[in-house]
C-alpha positions in Angstrom: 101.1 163.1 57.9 99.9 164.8 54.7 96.7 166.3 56.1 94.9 166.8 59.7 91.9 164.8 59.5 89.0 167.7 59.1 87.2 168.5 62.3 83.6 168.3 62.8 81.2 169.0 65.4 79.4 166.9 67.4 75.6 167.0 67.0 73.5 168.7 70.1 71.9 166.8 72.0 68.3 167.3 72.3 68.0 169.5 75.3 70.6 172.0 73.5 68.7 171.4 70.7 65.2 172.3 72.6 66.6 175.4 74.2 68.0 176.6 70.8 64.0 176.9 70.0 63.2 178.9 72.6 65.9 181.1 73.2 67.5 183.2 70.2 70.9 183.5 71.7 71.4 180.1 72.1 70.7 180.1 68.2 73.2 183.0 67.1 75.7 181.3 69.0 75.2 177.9 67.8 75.0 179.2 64.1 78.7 179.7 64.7 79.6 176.3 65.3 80.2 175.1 61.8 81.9 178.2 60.0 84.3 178.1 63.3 84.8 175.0 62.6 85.3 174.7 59.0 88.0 178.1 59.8 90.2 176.5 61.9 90.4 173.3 60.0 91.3 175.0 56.7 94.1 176.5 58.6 95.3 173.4 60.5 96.1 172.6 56.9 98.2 175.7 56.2 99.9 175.1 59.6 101.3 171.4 59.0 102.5 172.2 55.8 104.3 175.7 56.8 107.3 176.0 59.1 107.8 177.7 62.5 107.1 176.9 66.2 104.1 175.0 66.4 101.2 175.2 69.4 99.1 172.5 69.3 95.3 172.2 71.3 93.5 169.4 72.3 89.8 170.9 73.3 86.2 171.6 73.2 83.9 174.7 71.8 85.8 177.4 74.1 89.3 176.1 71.9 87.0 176.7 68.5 86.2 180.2 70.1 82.6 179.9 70.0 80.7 182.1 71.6 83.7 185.4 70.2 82.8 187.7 67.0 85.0 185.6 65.4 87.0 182.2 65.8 90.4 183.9 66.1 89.4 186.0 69.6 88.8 182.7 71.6 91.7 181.8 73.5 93.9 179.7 71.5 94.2 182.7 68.1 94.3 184.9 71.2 97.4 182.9 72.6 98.9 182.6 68.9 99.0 186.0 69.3 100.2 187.0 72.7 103.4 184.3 71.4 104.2 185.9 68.1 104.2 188.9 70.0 106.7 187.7 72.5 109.0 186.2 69.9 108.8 188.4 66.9 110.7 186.2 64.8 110.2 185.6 60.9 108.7 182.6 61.1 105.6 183.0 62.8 104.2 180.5 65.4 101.5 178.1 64.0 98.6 177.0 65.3 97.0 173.4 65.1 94.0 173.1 66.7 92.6 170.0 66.8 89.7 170.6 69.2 85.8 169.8 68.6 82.5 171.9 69.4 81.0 169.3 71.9 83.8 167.2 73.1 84.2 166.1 75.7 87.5 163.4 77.2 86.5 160.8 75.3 86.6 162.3 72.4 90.0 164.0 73.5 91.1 160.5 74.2 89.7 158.9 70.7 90.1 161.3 68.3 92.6 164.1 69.0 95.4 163.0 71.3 95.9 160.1 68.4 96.9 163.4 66.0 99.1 164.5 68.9 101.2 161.4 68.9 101.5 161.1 64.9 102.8 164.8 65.2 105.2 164.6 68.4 106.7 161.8 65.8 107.8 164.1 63.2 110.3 166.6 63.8 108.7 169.5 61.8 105.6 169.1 63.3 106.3 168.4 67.7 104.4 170.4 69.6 106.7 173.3 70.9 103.6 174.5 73.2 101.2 171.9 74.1 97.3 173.3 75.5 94.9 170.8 76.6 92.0 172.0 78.1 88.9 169.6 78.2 86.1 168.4 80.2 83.7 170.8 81.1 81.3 169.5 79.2 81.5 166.2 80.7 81.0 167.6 84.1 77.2 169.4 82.5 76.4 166.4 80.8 78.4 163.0 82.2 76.7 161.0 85.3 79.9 159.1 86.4 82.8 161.3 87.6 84.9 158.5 88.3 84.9 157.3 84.7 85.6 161.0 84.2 88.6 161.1 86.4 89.9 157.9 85.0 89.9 160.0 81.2 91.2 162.8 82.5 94.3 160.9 84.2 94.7 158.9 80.9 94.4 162.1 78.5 96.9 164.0 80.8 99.5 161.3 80.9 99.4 160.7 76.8 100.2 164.4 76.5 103.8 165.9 75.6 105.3 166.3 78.6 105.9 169.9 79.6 102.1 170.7 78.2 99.9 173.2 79.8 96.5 171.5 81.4 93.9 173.6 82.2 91.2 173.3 84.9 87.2 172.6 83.9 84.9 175.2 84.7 82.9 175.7 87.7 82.8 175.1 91.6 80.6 172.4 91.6 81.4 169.0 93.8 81.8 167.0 90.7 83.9 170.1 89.1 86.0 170.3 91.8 86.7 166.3 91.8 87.7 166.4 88.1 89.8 169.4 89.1 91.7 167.2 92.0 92.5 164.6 89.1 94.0 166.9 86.6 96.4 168.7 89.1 97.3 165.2 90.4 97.6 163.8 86.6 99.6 166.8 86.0 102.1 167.0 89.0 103.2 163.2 88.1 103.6 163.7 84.2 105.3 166.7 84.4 102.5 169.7 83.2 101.5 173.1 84.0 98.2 173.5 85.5 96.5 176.3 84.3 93.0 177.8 86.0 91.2 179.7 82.8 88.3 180.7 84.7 89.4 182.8 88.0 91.1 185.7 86.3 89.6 188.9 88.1 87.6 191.4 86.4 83.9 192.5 85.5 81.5 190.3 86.6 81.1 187.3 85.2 77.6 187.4 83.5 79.4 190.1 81.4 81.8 187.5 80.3 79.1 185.5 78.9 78.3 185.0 74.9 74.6 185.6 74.1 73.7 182.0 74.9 75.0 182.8 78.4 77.1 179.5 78.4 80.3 180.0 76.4 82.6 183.1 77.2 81.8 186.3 74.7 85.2 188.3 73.7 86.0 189.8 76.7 85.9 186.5 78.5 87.8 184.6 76.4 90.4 187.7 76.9 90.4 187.1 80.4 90.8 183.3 79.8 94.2 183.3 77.3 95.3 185.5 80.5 96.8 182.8 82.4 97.9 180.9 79.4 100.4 183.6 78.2 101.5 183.9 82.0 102.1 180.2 81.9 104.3 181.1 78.8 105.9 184.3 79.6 103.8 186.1 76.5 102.3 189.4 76.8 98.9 189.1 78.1 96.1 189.9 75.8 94.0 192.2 75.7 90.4 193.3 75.5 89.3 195.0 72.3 87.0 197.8 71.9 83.4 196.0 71.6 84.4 192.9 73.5 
């Protein structure tokens, strides 16, 4: 593979885009959306073509890091971080991220976990840590959770084995079916199950970004929590300002 195919957005739907009228922080944090983007794609580039270990994500906006001051303090630069940390070594761990404001498991299915499989097939570039976590928005916006498990089931069993899966949000009934499918999916391919959303701490509203939908710093501290304990890396932790 000579380059990661760039990633781009998926366009809001109208009722995001009708709220985004009404409410300014749904607009701030959507304005974020594309220079995230456009940041983490430039340095997908700079990852496949560099050498050391290699995490690779398969996501939505929370991988991006909307919703933080800035697209390295969502939970995947903050997990880059926590590893180098842990390993120290000269060659720095990279990070491919491969995830897409909006997605949801179809689009895991369709358009990411085909990147996966072209990289697991090149020595320089297998995943050495392996992050899926995807879905959430399908269980705000989908109708049918059984089409949803079905994804979720396929998704999980195309990963690299030995990846770490995390939970969707919420406690919802349909959450909590999606939920039952990914630990499932996960126990019989081989994966870590990881819950993002349950560390303790401050209450949640204070975990919220000024749309009061994606996490704001401190949350996304409090999410990259569990992945480092999955991983044996020093857990992050909150900055000044969070």
């Amino acid at each position: 593979m000579e380059r990661i195919p760039d990633l781009r957005p998926k366009p809001p739907g109208v009722g995001l885009r009708t709220v985004g009228l009404v409410l300014p922080g749904v607009r701030r944090v959507s304005a974020q959306i594309r220079p995230y983007t456009a940041w983490w794609s430039e340095r997908n580039q700079t990852a496949l073509h560099t050498a050391g270990p290699l995490l690779v994500v398969v996501g939505d906006s929370t991988a991006i890091g909307i919703g933080a001051s800035a697209p390295d303090r969502g939970y995947v630069g903050l997990l880059q971080r926590s590893l180098r940390e842990r390993d120290g070594t000269p060659t720095p761990w990279r990070v491919i991220n491969l995830a897409q404001s909006g997605a949801r498991v179809a689009d895991g299915l369709d358009r990411q976990l085909p990147i996966v499989t072209e990289l697991a097939a090149n020595p320089a570039t297998t995943p050495t840590v392996m992050v899926s976590l995807i879905g959430s928005n399908d269980v705000v916006w989908s109708k049918d959770t059984t089409v949803l498990r079905n994804r979720l089931r396929d998704l999980i069993g195309r990963l690299p084995r030995g990846a770490l899966v995390g939970l969707v949000a919420g406690g919802s009934p349909r959450a909590r079916l999606a939920n039952r499918a990914i630990k499932e999916a996960a126990a019989e391919h081989g994966h870590q199950v990881v819950n993002p959303w349950a560390e303790p701490g401050p209450p949640p509203g204070s975990r919220l970004a000024d749309d009061r939908f994606h996490p704001n710093d401190l949350g996304y501290t409090l999410m990259a929590k569990p992945f480092a304990r999955a991983l044996d890396a020093p857990e992050p932790v909150a900055e000044t300002g969070s």
